[in-house]
C-alpha positions as CSV (number, residue, x, y, z in Angstrom):
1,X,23.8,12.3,107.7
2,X,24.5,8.9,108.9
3,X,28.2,7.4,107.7
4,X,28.7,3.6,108.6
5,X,30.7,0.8,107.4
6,X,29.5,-2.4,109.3
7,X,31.0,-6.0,108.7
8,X,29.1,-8.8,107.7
9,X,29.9,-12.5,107.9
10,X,29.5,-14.7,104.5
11,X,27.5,-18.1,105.0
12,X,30.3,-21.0,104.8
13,X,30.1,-22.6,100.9
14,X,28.5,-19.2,99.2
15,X,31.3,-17.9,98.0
16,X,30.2,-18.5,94.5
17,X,26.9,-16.8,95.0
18,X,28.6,-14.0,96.5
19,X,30.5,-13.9,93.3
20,X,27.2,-13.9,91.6
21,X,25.3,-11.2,93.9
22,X,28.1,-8.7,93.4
23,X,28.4,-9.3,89.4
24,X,24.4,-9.2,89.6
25,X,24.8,-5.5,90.9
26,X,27.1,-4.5,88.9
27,X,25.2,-5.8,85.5
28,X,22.0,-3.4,87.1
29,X,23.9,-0.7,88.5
30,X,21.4,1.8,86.4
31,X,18.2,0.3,88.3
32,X,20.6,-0.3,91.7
33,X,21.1,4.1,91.6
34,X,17.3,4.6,91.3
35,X,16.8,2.7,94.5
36,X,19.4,4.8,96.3
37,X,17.9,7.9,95.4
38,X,14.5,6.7,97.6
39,X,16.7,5.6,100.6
40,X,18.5,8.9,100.1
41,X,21.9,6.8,99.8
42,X,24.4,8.9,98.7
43,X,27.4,6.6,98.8
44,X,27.0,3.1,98.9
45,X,29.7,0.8,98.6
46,X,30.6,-3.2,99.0
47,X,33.9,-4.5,100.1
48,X,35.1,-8.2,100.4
49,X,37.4,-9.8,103.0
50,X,39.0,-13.5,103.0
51,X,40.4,-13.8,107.2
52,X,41.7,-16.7,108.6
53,X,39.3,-18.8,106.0
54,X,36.4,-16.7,106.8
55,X,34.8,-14.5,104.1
56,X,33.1,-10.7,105.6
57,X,31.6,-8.7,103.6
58,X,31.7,-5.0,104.6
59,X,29.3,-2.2,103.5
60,X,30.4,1.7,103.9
61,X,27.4,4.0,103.3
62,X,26.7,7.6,103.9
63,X,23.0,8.2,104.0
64,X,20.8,11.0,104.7
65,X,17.8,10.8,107.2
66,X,14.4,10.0,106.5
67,X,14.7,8.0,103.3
68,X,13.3,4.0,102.8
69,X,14.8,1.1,104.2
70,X,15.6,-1.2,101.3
71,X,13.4,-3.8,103.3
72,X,10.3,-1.8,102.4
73,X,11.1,-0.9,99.0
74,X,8.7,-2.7,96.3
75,X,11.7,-2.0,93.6
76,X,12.4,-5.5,91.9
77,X,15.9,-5.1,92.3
78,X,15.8,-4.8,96.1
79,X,13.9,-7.6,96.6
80,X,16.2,-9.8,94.3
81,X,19.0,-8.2,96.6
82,X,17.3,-9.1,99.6
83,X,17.0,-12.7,98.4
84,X,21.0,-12.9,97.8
85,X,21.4,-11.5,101.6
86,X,19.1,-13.6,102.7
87,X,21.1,-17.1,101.0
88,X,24.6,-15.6,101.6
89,X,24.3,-13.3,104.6
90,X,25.0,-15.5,108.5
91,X,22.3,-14.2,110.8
92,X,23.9,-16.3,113.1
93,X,26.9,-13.6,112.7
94,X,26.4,-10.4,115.0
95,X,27.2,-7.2,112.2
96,X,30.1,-5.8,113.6
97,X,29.4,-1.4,113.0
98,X,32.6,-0.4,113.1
99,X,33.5,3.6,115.1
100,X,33.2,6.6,113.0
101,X,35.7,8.8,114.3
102,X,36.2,11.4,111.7
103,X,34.6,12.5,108.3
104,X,35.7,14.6,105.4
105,X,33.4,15.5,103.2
106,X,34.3,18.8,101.2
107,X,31.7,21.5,102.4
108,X,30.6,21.7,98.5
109,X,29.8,17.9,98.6
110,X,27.6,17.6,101.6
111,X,25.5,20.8,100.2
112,X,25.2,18.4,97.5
113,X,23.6,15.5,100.0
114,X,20.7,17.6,102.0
């Protein structure tokens, strides 16, 4: 089981599609859970940060081992996903994974995620 929450930088002036990418998965969150069962996501979540002017978006995910990347999926809604990172997302912006240092996860949960 892989738990990360990494930190990604927003392009300057996409704020508003932000706004839109987040409402956009929130409208599909029925077809958005289908794709996490084929990347064996079990916990995927989306968190937004203003600092000092700069907007981050920060994704915490626990994910099991061998499942899809979302960049091979053929699932309509992860390629219009992959078209919002690609306009919103600042390659130019190293991610920023930050440490796991400890995990609690109820024994009767993670029987749940294998």
């Amino acid at each position: 089981m892989n738990v990360e929450l990494t930190r990604f930088r927003v392009k300057q002036g996409k704020s508003e599609r932000v706004d839109e990418w987040l409402q956009f998965l929130n409208e599909h969150m029925d077809d958005v859970l289908v794709t996490l069962e084929g990347e064996k996501m079990y916990v995927e979540t989306i968190f937004r940060e203003l600092l000092n002017g700069v907007e981050y978006l920060y994704w915490y995910s626990v994910q099991g081992s061998g499942g899809i990347e979302v960049d091979n999926s053929q699932h309509w809604i992860d390629k219009k996903h992959l078209e919002f990172w690609e306009e919103c997302i600042d390659e130019t912006f190293k991610p920023i994974d930050l440490s796991t240092e400890v995990v609690m996860i109820p024994e009767k949960i993670r029987n749940c995620m294998k």
